[in-house]
C-alpha positions in Angstrom: 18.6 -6.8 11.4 18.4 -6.2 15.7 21.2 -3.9 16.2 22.5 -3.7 12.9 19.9 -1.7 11.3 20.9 2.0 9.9 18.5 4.0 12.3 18.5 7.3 11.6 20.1 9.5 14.5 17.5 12.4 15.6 18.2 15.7 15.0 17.4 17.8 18.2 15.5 16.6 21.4 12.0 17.0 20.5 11.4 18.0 24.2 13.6 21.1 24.9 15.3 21.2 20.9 18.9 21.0 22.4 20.5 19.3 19.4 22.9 17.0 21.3 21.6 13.3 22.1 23.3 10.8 23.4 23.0 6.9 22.0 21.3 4.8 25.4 21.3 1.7 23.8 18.5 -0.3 22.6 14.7 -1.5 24.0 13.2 -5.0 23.1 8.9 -3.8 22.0 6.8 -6.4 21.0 4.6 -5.4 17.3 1.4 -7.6 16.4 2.4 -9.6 13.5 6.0 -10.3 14.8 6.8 -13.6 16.8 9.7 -11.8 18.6 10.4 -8.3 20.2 11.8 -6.0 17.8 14.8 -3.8 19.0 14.3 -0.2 18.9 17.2 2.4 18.7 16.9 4.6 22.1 18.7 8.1 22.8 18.9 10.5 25.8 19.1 14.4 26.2 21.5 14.8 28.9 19.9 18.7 28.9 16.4 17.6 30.0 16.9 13.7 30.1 14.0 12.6 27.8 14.4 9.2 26.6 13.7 9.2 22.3 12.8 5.5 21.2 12.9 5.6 17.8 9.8 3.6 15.7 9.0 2.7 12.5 7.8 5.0 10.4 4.6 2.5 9.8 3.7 2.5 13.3 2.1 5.5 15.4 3.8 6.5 18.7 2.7 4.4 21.6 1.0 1.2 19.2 1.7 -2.1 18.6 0.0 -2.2 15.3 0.8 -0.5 12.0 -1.3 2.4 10.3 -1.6 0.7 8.0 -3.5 -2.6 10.3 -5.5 0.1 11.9 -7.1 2.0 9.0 -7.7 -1.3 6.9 -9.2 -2.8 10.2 -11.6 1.0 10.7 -12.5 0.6 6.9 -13.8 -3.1 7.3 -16.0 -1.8 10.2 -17.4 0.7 8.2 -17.8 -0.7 5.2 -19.2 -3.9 7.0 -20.5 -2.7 9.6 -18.6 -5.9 11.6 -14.6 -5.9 12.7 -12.4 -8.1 10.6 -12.6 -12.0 11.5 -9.6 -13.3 13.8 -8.9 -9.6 15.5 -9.4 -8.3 18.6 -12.3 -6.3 18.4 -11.3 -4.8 22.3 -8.2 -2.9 20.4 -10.2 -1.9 17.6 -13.5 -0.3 19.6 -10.8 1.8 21.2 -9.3 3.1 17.7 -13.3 3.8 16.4 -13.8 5.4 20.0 -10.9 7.4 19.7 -11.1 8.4 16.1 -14.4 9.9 16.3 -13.3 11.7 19.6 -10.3 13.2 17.6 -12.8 14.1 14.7 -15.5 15.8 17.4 -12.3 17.3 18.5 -10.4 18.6 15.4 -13.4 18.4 12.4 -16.8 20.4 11.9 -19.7 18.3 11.2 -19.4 17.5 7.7 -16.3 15.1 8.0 -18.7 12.9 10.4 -19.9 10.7 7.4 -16.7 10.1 5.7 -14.6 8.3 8.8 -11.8 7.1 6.5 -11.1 10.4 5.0 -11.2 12.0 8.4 -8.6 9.3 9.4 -6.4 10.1 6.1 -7.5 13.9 7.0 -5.7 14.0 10.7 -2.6 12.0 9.7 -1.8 14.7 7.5 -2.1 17.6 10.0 -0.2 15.4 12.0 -2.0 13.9 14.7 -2.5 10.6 15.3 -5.6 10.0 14.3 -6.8 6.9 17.2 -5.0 8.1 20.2 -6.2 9.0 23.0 -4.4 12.1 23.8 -5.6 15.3 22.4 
């Protein structure tokens, strides 16, 4: 739909919470599984100036591919104990490398066996469950 999709306008700045934001236009981002860039709504707190690009809500802040890619993809590995044929196995080293730092990070011992429940685990407290950041 490009520019014509119904994006939903955020409610405060989720930076300083001042409730006015501004419209800034829109940003081309590439997502695997698309042939072309996608355009993503963009606003701008004129209080603190953070830039809000707003995602899909089947993508995790700061990835290219869905939740959805990335725990079927963790699951394979597991369950197989090889990554998925035709995918870059690069990407998805970093999400098992990350996941299990986010689980030594966030989860006693006992959640070490079950990685795909940890994953599931995380996403509900809210964390993004192969990123980097802690």
């Amino acid at each position: 739909m490009g520019r014509d999709f119904p994006w939903t306008r955020p409610k405060k700045c989720p930076c300083c919470g001042n409730w006015k934001v501004w419209g800034h236009g829109f940003a081309s981002t590439i997502f695997q599984g698309f042939d072309d860039p996608l355009l993503l709504k963009r606003y701008r707190c004129p209080s603190c100036g953070c830039i809000i690009k707003l995602r899909p809500l089947s993508h995790f802040s700061r990835f290219q591919s869905s939740k959805h890619t990335i725990r079927s993809a963790l699951v394979y590995r597991i369950t197989k104990g090889r990554w998925p044929p035709g995918s870059a196995g690069s990407r998805q080293r970093h999400w098992l490398c990350n996941l299990k730092r986010q689980m030594k990070a966030h989860l006693t011992e006992e959640w070490r066996d079950g990685l795909a429940t940890a994953f599931d685990y995380l996403m509900s407290l809210g964390r993004i469950p192969v990123s980097r950041s802690m």
